[in-house]
PAZATOR-62347 format. One record per residue (C-alpha): residue in one letter; chain; x, y, z. Coordinates in pm, whole numbers. Each point is the difference from the previous one (the first is absolute). Last residue first. Layout:
<nodes>
NODE residu chaine   east  north     up
NODE      A      A      X      Y      Z
...
</nodes>
This chain:
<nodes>
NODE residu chaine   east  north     up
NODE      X      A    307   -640   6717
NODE      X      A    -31   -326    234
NODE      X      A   -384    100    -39
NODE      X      A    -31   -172   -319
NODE      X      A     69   -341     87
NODE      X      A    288   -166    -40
NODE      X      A      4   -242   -342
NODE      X      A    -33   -357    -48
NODE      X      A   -152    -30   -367
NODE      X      A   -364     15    -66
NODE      X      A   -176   -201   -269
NODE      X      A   -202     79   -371
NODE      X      A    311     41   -183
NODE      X      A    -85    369    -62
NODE      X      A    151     51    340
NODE      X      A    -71    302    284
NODE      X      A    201     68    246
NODE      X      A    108    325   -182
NODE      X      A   -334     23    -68
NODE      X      A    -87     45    429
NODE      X      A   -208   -211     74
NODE      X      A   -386     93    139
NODE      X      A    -73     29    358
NODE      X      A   -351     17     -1
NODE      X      A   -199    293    267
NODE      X      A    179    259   -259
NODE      X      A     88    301    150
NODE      X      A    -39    327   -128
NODE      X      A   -155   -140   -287
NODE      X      A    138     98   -357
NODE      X      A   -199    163   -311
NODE      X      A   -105   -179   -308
NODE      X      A     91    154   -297
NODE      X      A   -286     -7   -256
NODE      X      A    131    340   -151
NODE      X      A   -330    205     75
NODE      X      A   -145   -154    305
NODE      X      A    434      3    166
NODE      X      A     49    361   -117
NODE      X      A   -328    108    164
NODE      X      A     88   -177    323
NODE      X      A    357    113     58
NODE      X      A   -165    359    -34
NODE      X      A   -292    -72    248
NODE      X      A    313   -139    226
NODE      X      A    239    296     31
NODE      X      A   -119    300    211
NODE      X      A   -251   -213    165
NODE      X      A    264   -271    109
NODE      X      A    143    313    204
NODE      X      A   -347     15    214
NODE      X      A    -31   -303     52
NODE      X      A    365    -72    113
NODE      X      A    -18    282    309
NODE      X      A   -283   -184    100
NODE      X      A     58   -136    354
NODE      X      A     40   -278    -50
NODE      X      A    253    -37   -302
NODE      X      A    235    239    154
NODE      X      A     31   -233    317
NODE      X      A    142   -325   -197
NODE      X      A    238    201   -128
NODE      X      A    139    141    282
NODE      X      A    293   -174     53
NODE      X      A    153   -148   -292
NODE      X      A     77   -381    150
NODE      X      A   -230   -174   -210
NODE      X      A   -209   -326    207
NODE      X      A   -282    245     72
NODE      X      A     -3    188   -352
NODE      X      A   -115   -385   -190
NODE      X      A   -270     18    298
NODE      X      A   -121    360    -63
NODE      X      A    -17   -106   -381
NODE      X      A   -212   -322     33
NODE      X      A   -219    206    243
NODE      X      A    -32    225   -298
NODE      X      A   -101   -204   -244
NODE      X      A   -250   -133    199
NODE      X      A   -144    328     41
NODE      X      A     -8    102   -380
NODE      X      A    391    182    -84
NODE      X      A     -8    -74   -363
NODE      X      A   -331    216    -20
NODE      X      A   -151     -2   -346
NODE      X      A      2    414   -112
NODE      X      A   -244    192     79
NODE      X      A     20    338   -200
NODE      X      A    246   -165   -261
NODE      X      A    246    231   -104
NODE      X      A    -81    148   -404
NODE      X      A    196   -220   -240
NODE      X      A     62    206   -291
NODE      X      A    301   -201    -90
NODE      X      A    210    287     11
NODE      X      A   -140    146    318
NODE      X      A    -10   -334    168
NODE      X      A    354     -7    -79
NODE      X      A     79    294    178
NODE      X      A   -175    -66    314
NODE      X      A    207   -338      5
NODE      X      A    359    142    -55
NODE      X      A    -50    291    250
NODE      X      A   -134   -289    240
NODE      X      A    349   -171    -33
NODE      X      A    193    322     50
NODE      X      A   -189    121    263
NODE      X      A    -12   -330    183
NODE      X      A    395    -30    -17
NODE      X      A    128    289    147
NODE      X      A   -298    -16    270
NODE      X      A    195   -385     49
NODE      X      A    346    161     -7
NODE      X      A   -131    205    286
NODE      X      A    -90   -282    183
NODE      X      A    290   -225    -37
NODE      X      A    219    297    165
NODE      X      A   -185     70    298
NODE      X      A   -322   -140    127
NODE      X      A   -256   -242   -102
NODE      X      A   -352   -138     39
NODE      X      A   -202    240   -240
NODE      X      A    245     82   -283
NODE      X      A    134   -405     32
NODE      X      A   -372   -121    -87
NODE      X      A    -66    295   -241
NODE      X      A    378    -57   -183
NODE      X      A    -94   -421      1
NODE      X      A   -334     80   -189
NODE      X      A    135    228   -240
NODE      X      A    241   -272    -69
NODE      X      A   -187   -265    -57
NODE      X      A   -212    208   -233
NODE      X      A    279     74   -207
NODE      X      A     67   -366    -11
NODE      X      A   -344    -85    -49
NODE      X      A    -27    291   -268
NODE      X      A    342   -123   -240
NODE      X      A   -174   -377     38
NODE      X      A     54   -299    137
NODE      X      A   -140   -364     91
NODE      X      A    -16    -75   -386
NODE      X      A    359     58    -47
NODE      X      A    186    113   -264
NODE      X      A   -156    320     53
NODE      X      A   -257    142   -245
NODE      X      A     47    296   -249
NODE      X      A   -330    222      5
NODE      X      A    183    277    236
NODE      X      A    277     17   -252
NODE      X      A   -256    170   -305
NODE      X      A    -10    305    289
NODE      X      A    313     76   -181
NODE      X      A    180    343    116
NODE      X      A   -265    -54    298
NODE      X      A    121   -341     99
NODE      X      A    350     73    -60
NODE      X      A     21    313    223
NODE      X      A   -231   -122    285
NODE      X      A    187   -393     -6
NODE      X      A    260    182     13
NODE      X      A   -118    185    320
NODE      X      A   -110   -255    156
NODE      X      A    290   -258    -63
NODE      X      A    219    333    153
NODE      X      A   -223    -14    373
NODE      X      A     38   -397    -65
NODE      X      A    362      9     82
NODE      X      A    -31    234    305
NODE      X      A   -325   -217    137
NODE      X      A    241   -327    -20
NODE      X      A    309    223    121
NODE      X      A   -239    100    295
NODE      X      A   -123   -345     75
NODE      X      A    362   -133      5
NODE      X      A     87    254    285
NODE      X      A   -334   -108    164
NODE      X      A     83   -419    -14
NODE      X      A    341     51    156
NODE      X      A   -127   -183    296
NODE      X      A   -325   -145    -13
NODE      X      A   -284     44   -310
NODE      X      A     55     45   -327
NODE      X      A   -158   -310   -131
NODE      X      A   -340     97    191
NODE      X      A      8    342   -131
NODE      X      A     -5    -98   -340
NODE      X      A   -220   -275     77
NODE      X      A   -278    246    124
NODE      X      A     80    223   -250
NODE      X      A   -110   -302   -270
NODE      X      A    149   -129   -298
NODE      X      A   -195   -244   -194
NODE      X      A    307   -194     22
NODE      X      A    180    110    330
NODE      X      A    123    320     95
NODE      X      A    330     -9     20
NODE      X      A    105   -296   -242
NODE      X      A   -226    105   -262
NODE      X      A     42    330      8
NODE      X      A    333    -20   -232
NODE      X      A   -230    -91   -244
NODE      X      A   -145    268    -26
NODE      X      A    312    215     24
NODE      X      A    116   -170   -335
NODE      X      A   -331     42   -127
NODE      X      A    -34    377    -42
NODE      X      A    381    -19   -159
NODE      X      A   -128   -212   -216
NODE      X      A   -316    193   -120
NODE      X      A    222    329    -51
NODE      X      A    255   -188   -202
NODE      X      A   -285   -188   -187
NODE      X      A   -167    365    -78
NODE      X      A    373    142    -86
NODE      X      A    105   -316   -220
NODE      X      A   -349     21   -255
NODE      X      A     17    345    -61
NODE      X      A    372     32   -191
NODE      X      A   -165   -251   -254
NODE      X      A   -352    243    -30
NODE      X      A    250    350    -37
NODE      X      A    169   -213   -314
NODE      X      A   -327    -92    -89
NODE      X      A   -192    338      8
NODE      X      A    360    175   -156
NODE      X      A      5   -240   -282
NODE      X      A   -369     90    -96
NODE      X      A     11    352     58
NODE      X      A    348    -11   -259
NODE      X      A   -296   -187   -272
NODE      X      A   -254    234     77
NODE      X      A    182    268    -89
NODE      X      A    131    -97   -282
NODE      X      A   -324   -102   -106
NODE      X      A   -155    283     90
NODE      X      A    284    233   -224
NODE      X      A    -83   -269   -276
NODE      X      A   -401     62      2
NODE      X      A     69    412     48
NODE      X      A    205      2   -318
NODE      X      A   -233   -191   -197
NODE      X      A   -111   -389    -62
NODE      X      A    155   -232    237
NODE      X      A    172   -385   -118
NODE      X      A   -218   -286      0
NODE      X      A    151   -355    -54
NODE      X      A    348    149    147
NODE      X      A     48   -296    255
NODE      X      A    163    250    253
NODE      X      A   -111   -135    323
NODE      X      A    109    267    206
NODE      X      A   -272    -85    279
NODE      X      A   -151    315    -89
NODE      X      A    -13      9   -384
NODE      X      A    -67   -324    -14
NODE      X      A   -337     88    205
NODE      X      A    -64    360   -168
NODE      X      A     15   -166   -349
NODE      X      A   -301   -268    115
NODE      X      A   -194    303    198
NODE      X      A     88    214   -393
NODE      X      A   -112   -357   -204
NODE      X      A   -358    -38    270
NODE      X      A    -63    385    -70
NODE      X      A     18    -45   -369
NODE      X      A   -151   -311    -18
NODE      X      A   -327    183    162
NODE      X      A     42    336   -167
NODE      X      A    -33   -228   -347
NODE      X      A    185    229   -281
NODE      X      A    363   -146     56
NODE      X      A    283    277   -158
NODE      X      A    -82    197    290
NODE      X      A    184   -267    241
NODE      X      A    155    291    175
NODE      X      A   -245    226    -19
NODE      X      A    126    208    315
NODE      X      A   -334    -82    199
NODE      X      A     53   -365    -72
NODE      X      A    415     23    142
NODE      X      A   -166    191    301
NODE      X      A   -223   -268     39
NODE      X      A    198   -270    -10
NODE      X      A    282    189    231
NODE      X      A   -336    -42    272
NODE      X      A    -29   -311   -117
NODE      X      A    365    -65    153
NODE      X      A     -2    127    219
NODE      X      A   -299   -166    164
NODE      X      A    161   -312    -64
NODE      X      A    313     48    197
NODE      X      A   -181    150    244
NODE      X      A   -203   -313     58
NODE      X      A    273   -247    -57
NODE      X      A    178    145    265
NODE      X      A   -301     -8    243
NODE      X      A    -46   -340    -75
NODE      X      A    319    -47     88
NODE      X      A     10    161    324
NODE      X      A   -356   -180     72
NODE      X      A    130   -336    -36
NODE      X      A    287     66    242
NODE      X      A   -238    151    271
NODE      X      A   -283   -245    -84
NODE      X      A    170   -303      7
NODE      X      A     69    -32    382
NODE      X      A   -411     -5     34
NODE      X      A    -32   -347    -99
NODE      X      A    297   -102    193
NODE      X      A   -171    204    311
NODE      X      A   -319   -192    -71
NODE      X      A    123   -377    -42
NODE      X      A    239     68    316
NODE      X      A   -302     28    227
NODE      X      A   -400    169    -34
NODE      X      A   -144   -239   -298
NODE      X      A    -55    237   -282
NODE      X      A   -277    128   -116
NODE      X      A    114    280    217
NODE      X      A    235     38   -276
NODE      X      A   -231     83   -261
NODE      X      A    -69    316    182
NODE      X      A    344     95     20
NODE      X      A     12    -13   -399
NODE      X      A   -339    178    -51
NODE      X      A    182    250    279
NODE      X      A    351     -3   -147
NODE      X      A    -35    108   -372
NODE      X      A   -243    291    -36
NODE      X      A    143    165    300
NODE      X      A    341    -84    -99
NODE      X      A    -67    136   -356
NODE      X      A   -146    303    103
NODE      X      A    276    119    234
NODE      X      A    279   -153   -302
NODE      X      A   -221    272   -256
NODE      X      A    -15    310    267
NODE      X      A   -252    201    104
NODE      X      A     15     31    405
NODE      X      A    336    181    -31
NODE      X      A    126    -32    319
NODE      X      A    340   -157   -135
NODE      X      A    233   -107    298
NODE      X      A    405     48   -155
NODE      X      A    220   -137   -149
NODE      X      A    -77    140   -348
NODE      X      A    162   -243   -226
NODE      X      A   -249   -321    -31
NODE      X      A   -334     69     72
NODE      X      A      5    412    -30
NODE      X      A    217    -28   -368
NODE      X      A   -240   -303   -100
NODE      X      A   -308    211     49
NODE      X      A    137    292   -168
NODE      X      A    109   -221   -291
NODE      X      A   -407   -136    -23
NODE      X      A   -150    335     33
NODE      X      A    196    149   -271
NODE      X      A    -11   -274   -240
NODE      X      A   -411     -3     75
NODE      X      A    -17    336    -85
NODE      X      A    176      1   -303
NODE      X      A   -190   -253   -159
NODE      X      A   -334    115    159
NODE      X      A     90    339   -218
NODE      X      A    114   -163   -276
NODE      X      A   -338   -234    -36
NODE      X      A   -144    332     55
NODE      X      A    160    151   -288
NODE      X      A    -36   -286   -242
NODE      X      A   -368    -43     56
</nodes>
């Protein structure tokens, strides 16, 4: 009983600190399919997204889902924490330490109970370790212990770093491409004389968002749970937004603005593929078409009034069907799994922008959206 109590003991140490060294220090994309955080968020997020869909579609539902990422960082804390733990617990029973008790059961409860003030560096002294092996575990233990939370308080800024930068460029979408964003709108607000020079910054920008959002995103896929600020936006409908805008300037323009846009459609479709790979998200086979026919007379008209020649002629003759296809069914899977709703590519309501948006429940005199 003793020996495979040590055994699990030992094994369950070892497979917890391996998962915390690939979760939090390893930056890098972990393929391993067995791994303690890949079970947990399985286990964790799909009785949890299904409860959501309880939920009234709207601002109740995304502030209902905006706890889950931070709840589910502590949670997953708490769970390694505690699985250390008993795992020392066992070790400690396996090494006699409370020998001098003759119930096993109130000895394994006293070692989990010495392994617990042990780790958090309690030091009550109630129970002290029985044998050379008990103390060198408990030392041990006890310096694991202070290096788990000291390496838990130096996790905490880098994740809300990462997020925040991800939102700062979010937000700075508002005013460009409307609120739901939209490539349509995009386009539409950076149309007429200087409008193409700006595009290309816009696309150059975004080209880097992609790729930190790629780096961050797979260093702690945790991030892609953490909601906007907003309920109209999301990490994907940007992304999406953009993917959209790159196809639409990729088949309608050329020079200088188009080759930034293949620039940025790799990188942004590199980041989706990607994640559908960690989140074991196959791509949809038929994904819902954004682009139905009414859609897409709304779209040909919002490309009539831009002055980006070309445009308007790309998406006829089915040069944008057939790069949608390299992107969408990926955009798609993400979007079923993390209950991110995906963008139009025009919307046939104008909605305000939120930055002319008031909490006071009225509108004050501001331009309109297209003066930008």
């Amino acid at each position: 009983m003793r020996l495979l109590a040590g055994i699990g003991g030992a094994v369950l140490v070892a497979v917890v600190l391996w998962d915390a060294f690939e979760t939090i220090v390893l930056p890098r994309r972990v393929t391993r399919r067995v791994r303690l955080t890949r079970f947990f968020y399985r286990a964790t997020w799909r009785p949890f997204a299904a409860s959501a869909r309880l939920v009234r579609a709207g601002g109740r539902r995304e502030a209902y889902l905006g706890f889950y990422g931070p709840l589910s960082l502590l949670l997953l804390l708490v769970l390694w924490a505690a699985a250390l733990v008993v795992g020392f617990g066992l070790l400690q029973y396996a090494a006699g330490s409370a020998a001098s008790l003759t119930n096993d059961t109130a000895r394994l409860t006293t070692d989990v109970y010495l392994s617990g003030t042990t780790f958090f560096t309690l030091g009550l002294g109630d129970i002290a370790p029985q044998g050379t092996f008990a103390r060198v575990l408990t030392v041990v233990e006890s310096g694991l212990g202070f290096g788990f939370l000291a390496i838990v308080i130096g996790y905490f800024p880098v994740l809300y770093q990462a997020f925040s930068r991800r939102e700062v460029s979010i937000s700075l979408l508002d005013a460009r491409a409307g609120s739901p964003p939209s490539a349509a709108e995009l386009l539409r607000r950076h149309g007429g004389p200087g409008g193409a020079p700006a595009l290309e910054r816009l696309l150059t920008e975004w080209e880097r968002w992609a790729a930190e959002l790629l780096e961050t995103h797979l260093s702690y896929p945790l991030l892609a749970y953490f909601r906007s600020q907003h309920t109209n936006e999301s990490w994907l409908a940007a992304l999406t937004t953009v993917l959209d805008t790159s196809a639409l300037v990729m088949v309608g323009i050329e020079g200088g603005c188009a080759r930034q846009a293949r620039l940025t459609f790799a990188m942004a479709r590199h980041a989706v593929v990607d994640l559908t790979q960690v989140f074991n998200t196959p791509p949809v086979a038929e994904p819902v078409d954004r682009l139905s026919p009414a859609a897409l007379v709304r779209l040909k008209a919002a490309l009539a009034v831009v002055e980006l020649p070309g445009v308007a002629a790309g998406v006829v003759d089915g040069k944008l069907a057939e790069v949608r296809r390299g992107y969408e069914p990926y955009v798609a899977a993400l979007s079923r799994y993390l209950l991110l709703p995906l963008p139009e590519w025009d919307y046939e309501t104008q909605h305000r922008d939120n930055w002319q948006s008031t909490g006071w429940g009225r509108r004050t005199a501001l331009p309109p959206a297209e003066h930008f």
